[in-house]
N, C-alpha and C positions, 0 to 999 in steps of 0.2 A: 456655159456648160450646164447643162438637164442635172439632176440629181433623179436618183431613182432608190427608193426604199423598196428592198423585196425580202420575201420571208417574213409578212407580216401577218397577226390576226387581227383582222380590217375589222372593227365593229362600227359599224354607220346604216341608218334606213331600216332598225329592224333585222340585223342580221349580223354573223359572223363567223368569217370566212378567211380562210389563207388567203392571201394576195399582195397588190405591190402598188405602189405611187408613184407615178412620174412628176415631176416638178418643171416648169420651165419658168424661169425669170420668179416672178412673185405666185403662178398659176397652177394650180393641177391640171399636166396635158393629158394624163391618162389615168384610169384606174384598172386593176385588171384581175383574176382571179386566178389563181393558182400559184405553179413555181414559177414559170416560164415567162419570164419579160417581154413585152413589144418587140420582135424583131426591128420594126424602125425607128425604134427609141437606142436599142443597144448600138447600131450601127453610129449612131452620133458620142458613141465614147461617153455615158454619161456618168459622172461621179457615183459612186455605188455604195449605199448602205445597207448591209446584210442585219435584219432586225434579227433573225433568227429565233424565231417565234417570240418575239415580242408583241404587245398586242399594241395597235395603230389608232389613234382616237382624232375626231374632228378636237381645235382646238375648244376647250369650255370657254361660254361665254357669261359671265358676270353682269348682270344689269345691277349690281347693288355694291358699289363700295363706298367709301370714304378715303380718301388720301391724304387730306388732311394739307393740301397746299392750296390756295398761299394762307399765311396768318398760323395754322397750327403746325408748324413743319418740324417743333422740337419732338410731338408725337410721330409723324410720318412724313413721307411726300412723296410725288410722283415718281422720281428715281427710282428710290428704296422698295414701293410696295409696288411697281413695275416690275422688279427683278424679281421679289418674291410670288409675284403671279404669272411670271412665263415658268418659276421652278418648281411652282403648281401647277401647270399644265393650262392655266390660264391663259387665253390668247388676247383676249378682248373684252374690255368690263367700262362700265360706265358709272360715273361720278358723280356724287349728291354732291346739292349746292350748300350746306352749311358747314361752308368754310369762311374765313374771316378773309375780307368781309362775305357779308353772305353774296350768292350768284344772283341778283334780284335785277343786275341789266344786261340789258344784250353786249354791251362797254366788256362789263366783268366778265363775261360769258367767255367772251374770244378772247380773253386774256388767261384764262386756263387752257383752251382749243393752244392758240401759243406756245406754250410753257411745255405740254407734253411734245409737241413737234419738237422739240429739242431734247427733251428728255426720256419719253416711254420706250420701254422696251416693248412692252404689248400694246395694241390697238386701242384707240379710246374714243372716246363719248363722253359730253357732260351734261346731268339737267339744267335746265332752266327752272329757279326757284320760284314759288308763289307766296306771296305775301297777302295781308289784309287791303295793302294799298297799291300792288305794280301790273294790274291786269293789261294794263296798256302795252306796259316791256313784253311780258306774256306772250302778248297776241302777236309779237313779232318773230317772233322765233320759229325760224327755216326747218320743214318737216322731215326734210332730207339730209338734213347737216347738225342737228339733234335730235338727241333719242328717245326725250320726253319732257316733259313738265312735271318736278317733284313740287307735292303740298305735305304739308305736315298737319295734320287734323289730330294734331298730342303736340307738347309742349318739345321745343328743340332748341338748336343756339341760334341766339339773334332775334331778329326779326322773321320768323318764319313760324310761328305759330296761327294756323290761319283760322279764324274760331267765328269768323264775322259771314251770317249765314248769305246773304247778297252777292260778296264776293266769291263764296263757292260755286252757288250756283252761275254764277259768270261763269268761272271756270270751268263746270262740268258742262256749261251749253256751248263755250266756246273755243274751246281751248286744242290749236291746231294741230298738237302731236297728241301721241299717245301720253293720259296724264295717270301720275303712279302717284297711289298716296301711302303712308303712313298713318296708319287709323289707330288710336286708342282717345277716349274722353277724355278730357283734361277736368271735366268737372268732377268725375266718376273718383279718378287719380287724386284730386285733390282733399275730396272726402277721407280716402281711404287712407291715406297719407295724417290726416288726422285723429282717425279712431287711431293708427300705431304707432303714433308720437306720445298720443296721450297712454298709450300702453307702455312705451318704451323709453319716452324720453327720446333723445338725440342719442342713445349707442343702441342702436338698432342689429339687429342681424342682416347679415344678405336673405336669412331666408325668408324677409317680410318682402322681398322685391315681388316674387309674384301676386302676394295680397295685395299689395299696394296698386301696382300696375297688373289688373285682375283681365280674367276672362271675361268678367262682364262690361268694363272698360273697353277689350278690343272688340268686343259683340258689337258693344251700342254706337262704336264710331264705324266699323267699318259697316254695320245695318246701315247708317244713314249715307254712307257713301255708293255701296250698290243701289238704292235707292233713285240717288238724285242722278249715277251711271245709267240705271237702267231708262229715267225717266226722259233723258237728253241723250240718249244714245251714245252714249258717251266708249271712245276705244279708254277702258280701265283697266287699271293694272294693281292689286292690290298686294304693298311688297311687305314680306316675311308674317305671315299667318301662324299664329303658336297656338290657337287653341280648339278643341272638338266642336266648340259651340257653333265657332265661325265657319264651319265648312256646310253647312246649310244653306249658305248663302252662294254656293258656288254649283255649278253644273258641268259632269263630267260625264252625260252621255253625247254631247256637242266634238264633232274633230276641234281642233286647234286655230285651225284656219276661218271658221265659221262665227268663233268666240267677238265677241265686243268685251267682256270682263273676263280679265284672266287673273290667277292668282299664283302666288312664289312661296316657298318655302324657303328655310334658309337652314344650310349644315347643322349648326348649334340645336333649332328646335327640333331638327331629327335624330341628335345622338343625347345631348344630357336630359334631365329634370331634375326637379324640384330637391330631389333627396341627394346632390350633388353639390347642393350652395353648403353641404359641412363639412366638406373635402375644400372643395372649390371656392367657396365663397364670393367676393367680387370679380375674380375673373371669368365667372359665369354672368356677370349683371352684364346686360341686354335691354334694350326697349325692341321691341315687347320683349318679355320676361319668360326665362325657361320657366315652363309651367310643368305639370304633372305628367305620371309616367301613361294616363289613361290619354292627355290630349297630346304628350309623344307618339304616341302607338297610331292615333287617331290621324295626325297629320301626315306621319306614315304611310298608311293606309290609302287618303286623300292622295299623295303623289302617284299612289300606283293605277287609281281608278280615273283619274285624269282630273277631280274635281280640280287639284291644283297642279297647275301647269309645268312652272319651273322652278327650278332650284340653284343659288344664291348665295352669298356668303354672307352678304352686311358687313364687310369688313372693315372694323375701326375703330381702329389703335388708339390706345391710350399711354403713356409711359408707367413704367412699374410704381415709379413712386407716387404718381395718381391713383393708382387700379390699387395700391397696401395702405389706405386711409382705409380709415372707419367709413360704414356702411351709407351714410349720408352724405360724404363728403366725396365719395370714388365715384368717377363716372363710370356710364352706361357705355360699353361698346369694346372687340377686342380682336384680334389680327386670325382671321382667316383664310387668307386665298392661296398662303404655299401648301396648303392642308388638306382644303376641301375633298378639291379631287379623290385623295388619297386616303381619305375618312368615307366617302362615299362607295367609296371600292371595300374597305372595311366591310358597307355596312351591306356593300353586294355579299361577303364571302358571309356574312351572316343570316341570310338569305331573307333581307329587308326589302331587297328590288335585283335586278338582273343586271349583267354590265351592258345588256341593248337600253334597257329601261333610264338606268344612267343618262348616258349616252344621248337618250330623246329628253329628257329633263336638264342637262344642262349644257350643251352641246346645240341640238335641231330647234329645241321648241323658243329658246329665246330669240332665237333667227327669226322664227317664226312669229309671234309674237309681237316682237319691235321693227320688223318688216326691217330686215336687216338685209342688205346687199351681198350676193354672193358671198357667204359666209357662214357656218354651222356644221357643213354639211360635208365629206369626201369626196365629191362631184367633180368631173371636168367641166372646165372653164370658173369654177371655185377659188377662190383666193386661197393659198397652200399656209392655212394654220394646223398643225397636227402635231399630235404630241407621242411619241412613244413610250410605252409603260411597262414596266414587268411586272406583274401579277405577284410571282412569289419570289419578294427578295425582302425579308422583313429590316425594318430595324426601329431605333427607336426616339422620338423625338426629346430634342435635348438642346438646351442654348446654347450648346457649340454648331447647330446644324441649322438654327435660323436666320434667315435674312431679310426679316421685320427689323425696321428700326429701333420700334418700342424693347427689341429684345426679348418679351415672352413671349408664350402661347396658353391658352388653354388647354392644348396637347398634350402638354410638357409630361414624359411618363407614360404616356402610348405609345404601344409600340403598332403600326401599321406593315402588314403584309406588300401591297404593292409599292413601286416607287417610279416619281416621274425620269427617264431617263433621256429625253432628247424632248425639246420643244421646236418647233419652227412657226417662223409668223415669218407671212407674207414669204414663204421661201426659203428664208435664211434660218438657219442652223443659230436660235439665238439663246438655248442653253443644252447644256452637251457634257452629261453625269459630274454637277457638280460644277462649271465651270461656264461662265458668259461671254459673250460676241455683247461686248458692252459698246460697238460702233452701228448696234444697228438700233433703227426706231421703225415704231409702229406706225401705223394708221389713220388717219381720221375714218369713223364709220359714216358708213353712207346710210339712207332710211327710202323706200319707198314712202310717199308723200301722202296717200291718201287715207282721209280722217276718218 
């Protein structure tokens, strides 16, 4: 039986408009504009949901998390931060390799591909990791059946620090998907990390995080990455940009489609700063590092003129009693994807970006972007991920209302205006105000092939 959403405000393509979705099987058979349904859709009796004026969004697509499976699952795992990213309005998000072990073969590769087939509630994708030594594993990786190749060009877990200048430039001349880095110096960090030990000793503040892990740390790695992008033509992707410096590096009078180097934003570096690590403290620590309110406003600014592309979560979780250690000892990283959405819509009603502008940053342009199959977008013949939202229903983020495994947020104590109230992936109705279709699974994403 068809499902048919009407009484909706469609926001998709630049625009928004009353209208309605027809569903068939996993597909959007129709889209249509007004009150008035398809007369040959109604005749087929088709399941009916009256949004009444709720407004109607392609599902968001995540190119940036962590799940933290296999090896770190006491922080998260596929399950858990699955559920919290269709109750985010999350439909489909793709997975870094520094998980234990790290994803350094094609073996480990499809043994997460696996695991979500049984497990995700939302659509997935994983990178294939790069190392100093596995260009080989690298160069095998199917351009249609993964969604990129992550490097870490800053220091990460494992074996994935990739610092050996040879084997980059392999990479950046040969590397058959789109490759997404992680840019800050590690020599830059190391120094820095020196002048404030010897200032501080080991009890440090969080708020030496962004000195440490500075502006000119993410300058000078990701300078030498567009660089060796631009030099090998390389499809780049450069994930979560936090500071004013680096957006020189980026070109946003280019469409989207025409791009070779694209770059991301990510939630966290467009709503906190710097003067929030004395509230906040390590649940703001981040690689890269909330920086200042001047390269907030600034990256800001960047999403809206196109220098940076899409927008992102980075989401990954740590457990409370890692994240309430002294400032040396708490890792970097922290649960975003039931959130974003709905901080993002925040930061519409504050009139930071539009909910079309939304909408093309993290919904169409990653589609776009990672040449993403029939997906982003409200289109017939479209895969039916769409999420319905209510604009003004506030309430407020509280650890009775999350379902992060880690148990916190950075939110915690925001109160947000919108809320996600129905997600569908591939069709199915797979959360529904508060409440999961915990028998459905997502995805594997598909990639248009060419380098």
């Amino acid at each position: 039986m068809p499902t048919l959403i009407k009484n909706a405000i469609i926001i998709n393509e630049g625009e928004s408009y009353l209208g309605g979705v027809v569903i068939s099987d996993d597909t959007i058979a129709a889209v249509y504009r007004g009150d008035a349904p398809p007369e040959e859709w109604m005749r087929r009796q088709p399941d009916v949901r009256d949004a009444n004026g709720l407004h109607l969004l392609p599902g968001a697509i995540d190119d940036q998390v962590h799940f933290r499976e296999p090896g770190l699952t006491h922080k998260a795992d596929l399950t858990t931060e699955s559920r919290a990213a269709v109750a985010g309005g999350i439909t489909s998000f793709m997975e870094m390799p520094n998980t234990v072990p790290n994803t350094l073969t094609q073996e480990l590769l499809e043994v997460k591909y696996q695991r979500a087939a049984e497990v995700s509630l939302a659509n997935y994708s994983f990178y294939m990791g790069a190392s100093n030594d596995n260009l080989d594993e690298v160069l095998k990786t199917d351009a249609t059946r993964v969604c990129g190749v992550k490097v870490f060009m800053g220091s990460s877990t494992g074996n994935m620090l990739v610092d050996d200048r040879k084997t980059l430039e392999g990479l950046f001349a040969e590397c058959p998907t789109l490759l997404a880095a992680h840019c800050e110096d590690e020599a830059t960090i190391r120094h820095n990390m020196a002048v404030y030990r010897e200032k501080y000793g080991d009890v440090m503040p969080a708020s030496v995080h962004p000195l440490i892990r500075s502006a000119e740390a993410c300058y000078k790695s990701s300078s030498l990455a567009v660089e060796l992008a631009v030099r090998n033509n390389t499809r780049f992707h450069i994930l979560h940009i936090s500071t004013e410096k680096e957006l020189s590096l980026f070109d946003g009078s280019k469409p989207l489609t025409e791009k070779r180097i694209t770059a991301e934003a990510c939630i966290h570096h467009l709503w906190f700063t710097d003067k929030d690590y004395v509230s906040k403290g390590n649940f703001i620590k981040w690689n890269p590092a909330v920086k200042t309110e001047t390269d907030r406003n600034a990256v800001r600014a960047a999403l809206i003129d196109n220098r940076i592309d899409v927008l992102a979560t980075d989401h990954a979780p740590h457990t409370l009693e890692e994240k309430e250690q002294p400032y040396m000892k708490a890792p970097s990283g922290g649960p975003l994807v039931q959130h974003a959405l709905v901080a993002a819509l925040e930061l519409c009603r504050q009139g930071v970006m539009s909910p079309v502008q939304l909408v093309e940053k993290f919904c169409h342009a990653p589609a776009i972007a990672f040449r993403l199959r029939n997906r982003g977008y409200i289109r017939k013949g479209y895969k039916a991920d769409l999420v319905l939202v209510n604009l003004n229903d506030p309430w407020e983020v509280n650890r009775n209302n999350l379902f992060y495994k880690c148990g916190w947020s950075p939110f915690e104590g925001q109160t947000f205006h919108a809320r996600v109230v129905g997600t569908y992936v591939n069709g199915k109705l797979v959360y529904d105000q508060g409440t999961f279709n915990e028998d459905i699974r997502g995805e594997r994403l598909e990639f248009d092939a060419q380098r």
